[in-house]
KEDREN-262762 format. One record per residue: z, y, x of N, C-alpha, C in turn; residue in one letter; residue number from 1. Coordinates in pm, 1 decimal. Each point is the difference from the previous one (the first is absolute). Example, Ala and Ser with C-alpha at 12.3 -4.5 7.8 and 13.67 -1.06 7.14 Angstrom:
% residues 2
rec n_z = 780.0	n_y = -569.0	n_x = 1319.0	ca_z = 0.0	ca_y = 119.0	ca_x = -89.0	c_z = 0.0	c_y = 120.0	c_x = 90.0	rest = A	nr = 1
rec n_z = -72.0	n_y = 105.0	n_x = -35.0	ca_z = 6.0	ca_y = 119.0	ca_x = 82.0	c_z = 73.0	c_y = 109.0	c_x = -77.0	rest = S	nr = 2
This chain:
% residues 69
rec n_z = 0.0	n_y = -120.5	n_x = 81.4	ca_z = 0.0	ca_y = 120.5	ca_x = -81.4	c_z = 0.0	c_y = 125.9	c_x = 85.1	rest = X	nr = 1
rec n_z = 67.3	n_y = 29.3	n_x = 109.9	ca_z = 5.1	ca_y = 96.9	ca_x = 67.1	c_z = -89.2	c_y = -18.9	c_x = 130.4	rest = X	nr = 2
rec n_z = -63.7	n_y = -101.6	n_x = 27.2	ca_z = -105.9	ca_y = -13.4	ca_x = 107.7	c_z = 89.7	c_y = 39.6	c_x = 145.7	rest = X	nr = 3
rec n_z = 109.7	n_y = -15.8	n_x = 22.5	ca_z = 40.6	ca_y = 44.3	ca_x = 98.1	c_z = 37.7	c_y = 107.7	c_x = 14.1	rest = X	nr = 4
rec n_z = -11.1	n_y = 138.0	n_x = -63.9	ca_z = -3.0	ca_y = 151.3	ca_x = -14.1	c_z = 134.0	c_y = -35.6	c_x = 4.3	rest = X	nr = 5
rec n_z = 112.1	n_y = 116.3	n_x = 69.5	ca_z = 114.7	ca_y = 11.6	ca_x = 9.0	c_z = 12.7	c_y = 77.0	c_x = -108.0	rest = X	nr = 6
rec n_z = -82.8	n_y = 120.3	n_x = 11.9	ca_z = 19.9	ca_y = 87.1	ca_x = -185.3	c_z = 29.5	c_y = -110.3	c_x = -151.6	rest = X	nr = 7
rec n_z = -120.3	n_y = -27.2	n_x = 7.5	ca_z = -19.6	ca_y = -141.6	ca_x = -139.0	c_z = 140.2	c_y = -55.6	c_x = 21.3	rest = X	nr = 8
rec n_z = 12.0	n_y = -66.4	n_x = 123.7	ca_z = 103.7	ca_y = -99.1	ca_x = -22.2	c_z = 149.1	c_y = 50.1	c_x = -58.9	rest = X	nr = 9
rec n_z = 33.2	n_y = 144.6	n_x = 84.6	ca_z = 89.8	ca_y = 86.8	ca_x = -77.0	c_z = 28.5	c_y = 18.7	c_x = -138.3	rest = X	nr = 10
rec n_z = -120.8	n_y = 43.5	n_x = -19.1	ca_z = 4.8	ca_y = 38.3	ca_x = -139.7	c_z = -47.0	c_y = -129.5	c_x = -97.3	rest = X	nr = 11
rec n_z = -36.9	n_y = -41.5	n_x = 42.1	ca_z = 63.0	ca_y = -210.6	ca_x = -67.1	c_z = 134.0	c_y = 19.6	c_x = -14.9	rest = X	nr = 12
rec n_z = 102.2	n_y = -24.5	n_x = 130.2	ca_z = 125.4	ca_y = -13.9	ca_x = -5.7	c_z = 88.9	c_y = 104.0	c_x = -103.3	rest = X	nr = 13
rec n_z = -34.3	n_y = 92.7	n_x = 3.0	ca_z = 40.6	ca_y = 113.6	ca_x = -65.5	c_z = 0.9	c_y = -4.7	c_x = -142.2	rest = X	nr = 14
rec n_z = -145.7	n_y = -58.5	n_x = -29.6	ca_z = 9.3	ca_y = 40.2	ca_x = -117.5	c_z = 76.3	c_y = -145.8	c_x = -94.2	rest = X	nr = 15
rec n_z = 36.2	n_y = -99.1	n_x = 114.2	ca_z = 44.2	ca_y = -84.4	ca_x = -69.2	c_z = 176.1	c_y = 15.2	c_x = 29.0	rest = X	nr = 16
rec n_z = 51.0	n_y = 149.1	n_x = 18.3	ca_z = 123.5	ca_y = 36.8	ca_x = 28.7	c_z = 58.2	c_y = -34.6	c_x = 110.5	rest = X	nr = 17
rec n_z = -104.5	n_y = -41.5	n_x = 92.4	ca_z = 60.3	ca_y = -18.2	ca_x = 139.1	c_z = 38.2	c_y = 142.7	c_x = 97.6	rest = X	nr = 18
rec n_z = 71.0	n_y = 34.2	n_x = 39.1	ca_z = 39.5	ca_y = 117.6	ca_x = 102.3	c_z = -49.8	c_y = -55.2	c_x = 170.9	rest = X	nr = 19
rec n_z = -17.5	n_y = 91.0	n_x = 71.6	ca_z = -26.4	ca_y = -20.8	ca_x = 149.0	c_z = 80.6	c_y = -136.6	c_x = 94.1	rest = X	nr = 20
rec n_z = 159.0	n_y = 39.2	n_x = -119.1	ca_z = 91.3	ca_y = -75.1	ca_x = 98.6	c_z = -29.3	c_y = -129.9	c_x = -80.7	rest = X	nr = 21
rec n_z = -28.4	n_y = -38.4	n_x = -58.3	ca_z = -34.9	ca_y = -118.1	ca_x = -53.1	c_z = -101.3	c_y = -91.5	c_x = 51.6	rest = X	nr = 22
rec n_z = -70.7	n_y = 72.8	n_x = 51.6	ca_z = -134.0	ca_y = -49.8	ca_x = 83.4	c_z = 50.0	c_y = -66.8	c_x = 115.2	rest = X	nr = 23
rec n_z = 20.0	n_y = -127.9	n_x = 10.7	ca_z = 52.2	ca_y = -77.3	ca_x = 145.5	c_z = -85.5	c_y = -108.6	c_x = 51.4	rest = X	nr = 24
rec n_z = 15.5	n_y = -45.5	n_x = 125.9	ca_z = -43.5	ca_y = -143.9	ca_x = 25.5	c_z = 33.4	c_y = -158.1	c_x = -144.8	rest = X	nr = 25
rec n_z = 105.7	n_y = 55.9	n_x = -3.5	ca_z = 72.0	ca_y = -155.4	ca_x = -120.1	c_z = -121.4	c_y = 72.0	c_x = -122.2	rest = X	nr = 26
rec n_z = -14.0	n_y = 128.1	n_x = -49.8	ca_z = -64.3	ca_y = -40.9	ca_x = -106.4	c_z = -132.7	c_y = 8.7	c_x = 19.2	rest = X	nr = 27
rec n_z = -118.9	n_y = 46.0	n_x = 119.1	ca_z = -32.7	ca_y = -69.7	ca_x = 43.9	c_z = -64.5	c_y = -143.4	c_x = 5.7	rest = X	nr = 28
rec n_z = 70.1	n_y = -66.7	n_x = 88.7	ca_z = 6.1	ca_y = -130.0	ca_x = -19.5	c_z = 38.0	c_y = -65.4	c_x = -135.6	rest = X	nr = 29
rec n_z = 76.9	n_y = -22.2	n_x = -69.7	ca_z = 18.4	ca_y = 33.6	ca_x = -122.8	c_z = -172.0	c_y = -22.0	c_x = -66.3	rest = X	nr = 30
rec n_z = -60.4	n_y = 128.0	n_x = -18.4	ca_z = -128.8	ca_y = 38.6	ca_x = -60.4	c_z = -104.0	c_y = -120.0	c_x = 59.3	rest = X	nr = 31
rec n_z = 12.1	n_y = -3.4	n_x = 147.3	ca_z = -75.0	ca_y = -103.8	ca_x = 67.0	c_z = 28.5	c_y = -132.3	c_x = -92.4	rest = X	nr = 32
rec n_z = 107.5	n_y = -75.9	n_x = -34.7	ca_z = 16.9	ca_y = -62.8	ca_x = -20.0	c_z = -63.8	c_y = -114.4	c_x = -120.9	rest = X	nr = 33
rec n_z = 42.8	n_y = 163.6	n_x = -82.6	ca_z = -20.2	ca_y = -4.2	ca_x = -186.5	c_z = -185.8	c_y = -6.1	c_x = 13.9	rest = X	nr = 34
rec n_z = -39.9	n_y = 29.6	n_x = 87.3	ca_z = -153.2	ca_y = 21.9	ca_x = -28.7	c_z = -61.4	c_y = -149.4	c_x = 65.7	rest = X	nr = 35
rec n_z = 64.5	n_y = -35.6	n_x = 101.1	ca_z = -76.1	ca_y = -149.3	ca_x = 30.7	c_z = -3.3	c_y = -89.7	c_x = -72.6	rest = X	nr = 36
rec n_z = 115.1	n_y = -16.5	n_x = -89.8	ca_z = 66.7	ca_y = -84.4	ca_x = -90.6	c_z = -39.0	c_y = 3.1	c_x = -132.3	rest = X	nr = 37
rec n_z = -34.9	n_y = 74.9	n_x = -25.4	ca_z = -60.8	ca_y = 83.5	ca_x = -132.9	c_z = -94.0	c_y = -89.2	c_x = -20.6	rest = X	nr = 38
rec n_z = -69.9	n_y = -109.4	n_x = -128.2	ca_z = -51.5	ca_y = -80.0	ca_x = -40.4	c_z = -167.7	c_y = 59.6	c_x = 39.7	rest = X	nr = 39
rec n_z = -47.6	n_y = 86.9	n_x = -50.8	ca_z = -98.7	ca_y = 80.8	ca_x = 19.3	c_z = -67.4	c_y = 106.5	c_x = 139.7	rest = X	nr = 40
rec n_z = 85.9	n_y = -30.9	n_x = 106.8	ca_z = 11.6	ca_y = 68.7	ca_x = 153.0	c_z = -131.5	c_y = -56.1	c_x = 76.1	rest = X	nr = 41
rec n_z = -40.1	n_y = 76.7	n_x = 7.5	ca_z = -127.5	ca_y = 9.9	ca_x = 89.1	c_z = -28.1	c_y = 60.3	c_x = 121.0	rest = X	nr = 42
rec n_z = 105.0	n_y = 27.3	n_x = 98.0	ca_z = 2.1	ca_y = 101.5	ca_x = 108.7	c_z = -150.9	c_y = 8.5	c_x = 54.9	rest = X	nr = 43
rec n_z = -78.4	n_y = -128.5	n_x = 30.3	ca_z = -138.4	ca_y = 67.8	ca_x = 55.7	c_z = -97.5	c_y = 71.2	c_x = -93.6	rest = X	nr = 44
rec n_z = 13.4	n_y = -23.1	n_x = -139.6	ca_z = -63.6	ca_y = 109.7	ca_x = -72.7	c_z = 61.0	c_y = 107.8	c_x = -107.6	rest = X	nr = 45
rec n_z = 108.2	n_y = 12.1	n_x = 52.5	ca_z = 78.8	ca_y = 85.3	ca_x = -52.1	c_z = 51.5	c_y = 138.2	c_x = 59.2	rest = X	nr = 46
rec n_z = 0.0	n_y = -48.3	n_x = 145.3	ca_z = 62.7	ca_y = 138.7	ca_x = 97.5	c_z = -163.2	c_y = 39.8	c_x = -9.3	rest = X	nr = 47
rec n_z = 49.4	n_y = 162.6	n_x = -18.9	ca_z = -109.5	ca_y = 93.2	ca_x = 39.4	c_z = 22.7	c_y = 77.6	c_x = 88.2	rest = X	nr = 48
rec n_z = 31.7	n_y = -62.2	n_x = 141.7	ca_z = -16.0	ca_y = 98.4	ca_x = 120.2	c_z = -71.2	c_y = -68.1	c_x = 92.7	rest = X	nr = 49
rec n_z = -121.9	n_y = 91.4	n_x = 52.1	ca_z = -114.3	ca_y = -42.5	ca_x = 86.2	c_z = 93.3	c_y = -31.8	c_x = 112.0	rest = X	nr = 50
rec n_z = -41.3	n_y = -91.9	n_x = 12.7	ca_z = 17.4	ca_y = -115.7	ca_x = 168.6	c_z = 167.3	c_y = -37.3	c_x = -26.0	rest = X	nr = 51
rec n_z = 73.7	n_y = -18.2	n_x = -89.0	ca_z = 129.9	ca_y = -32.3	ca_x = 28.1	c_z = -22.6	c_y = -130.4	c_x = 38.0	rest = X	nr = 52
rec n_z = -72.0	n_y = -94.4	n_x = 15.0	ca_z = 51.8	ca_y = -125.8	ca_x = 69.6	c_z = -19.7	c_y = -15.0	c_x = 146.7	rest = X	nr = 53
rec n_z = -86.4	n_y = 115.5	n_x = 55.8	ca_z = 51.0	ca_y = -21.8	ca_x = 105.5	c_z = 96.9	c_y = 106.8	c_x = 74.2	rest = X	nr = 54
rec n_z = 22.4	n_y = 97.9	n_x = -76.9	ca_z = 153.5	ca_y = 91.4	ca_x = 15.9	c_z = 160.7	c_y = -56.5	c_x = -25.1	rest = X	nr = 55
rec n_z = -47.2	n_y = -88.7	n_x = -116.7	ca_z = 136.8	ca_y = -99.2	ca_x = -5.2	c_z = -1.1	c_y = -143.9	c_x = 62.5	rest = X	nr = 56
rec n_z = 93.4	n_y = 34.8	n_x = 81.4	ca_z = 44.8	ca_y = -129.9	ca_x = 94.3	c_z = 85.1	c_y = -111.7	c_x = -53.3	rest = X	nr = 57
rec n_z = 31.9	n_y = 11.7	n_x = -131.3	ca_z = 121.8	ca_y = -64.3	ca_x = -35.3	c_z = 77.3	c_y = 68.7	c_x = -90.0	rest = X	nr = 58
rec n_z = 35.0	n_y = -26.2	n_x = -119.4	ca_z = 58.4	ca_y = 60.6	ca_x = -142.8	c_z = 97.3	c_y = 88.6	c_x = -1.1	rest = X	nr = 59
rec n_z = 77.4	n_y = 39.5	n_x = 126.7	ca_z = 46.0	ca_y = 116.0	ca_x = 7.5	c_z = -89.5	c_y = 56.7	c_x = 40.7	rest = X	nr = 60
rec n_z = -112.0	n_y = 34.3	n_x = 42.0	ca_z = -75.3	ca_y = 119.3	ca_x = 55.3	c_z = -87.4	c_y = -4.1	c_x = -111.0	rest = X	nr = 61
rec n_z = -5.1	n_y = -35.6	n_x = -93.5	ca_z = -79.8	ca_y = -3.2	ca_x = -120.7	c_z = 68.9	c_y = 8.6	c_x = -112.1	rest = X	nr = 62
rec n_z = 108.8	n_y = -20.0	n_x = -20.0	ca_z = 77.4	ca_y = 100.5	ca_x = -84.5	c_z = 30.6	c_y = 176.1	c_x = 69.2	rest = X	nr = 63
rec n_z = 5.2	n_y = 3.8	n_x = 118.3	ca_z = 9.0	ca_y = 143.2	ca_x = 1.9	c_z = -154.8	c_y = 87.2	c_x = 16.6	rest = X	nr = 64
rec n_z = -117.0	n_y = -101.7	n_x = -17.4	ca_z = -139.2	ca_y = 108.6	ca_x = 11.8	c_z = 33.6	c_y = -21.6	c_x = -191.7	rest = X	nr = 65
rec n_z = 13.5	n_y = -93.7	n_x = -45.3	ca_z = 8.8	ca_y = 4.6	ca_x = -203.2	c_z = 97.3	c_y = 141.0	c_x = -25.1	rest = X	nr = 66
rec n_z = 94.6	n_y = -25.6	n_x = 55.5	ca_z = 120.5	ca_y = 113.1	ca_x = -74.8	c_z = 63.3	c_y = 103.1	c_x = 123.5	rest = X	nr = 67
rec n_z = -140.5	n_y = 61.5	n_x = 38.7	ca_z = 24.4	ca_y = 66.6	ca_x = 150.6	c_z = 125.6	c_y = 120.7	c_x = -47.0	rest = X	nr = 68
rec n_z = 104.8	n_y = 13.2	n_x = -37.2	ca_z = 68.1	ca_y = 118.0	ca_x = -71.2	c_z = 123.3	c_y = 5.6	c_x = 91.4	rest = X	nr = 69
């Protein structure tokens, strides 16, 4: 949904009543989590950021290019 944009992703969080300080690694990971698992998860045709597979090395560095905030 937010393509990586730190703006988008903000104002995602925000508008779902999240504050700055809320924004952590646990939720995060957390988000990583709920989305692999998710019956319907498609990470190779679902992320819309040009070249993230070879920018992400491994699901922490790909949860923080998803929810760069």
């Amino acid at each position: 949904m937010t393509a990586g944009m730190p703006r988008r992703a903000r104002s995602l969080f925000e508008g779902f009543g999240y504050s700055g300080a809320d924004i952590n690694p646990t939720l995060k990971r957390r988000l990583m989590a709920l989305m692999l698992l998710h019956r319907f998860s498609d990470p190779i045709r679902h992320i819309r950021i040009e070249g993230w597979q070879e920018e992400a090395g491994d699901l922490f560095e790909l949860q923080d290019l998803l929810w760069p905030v």
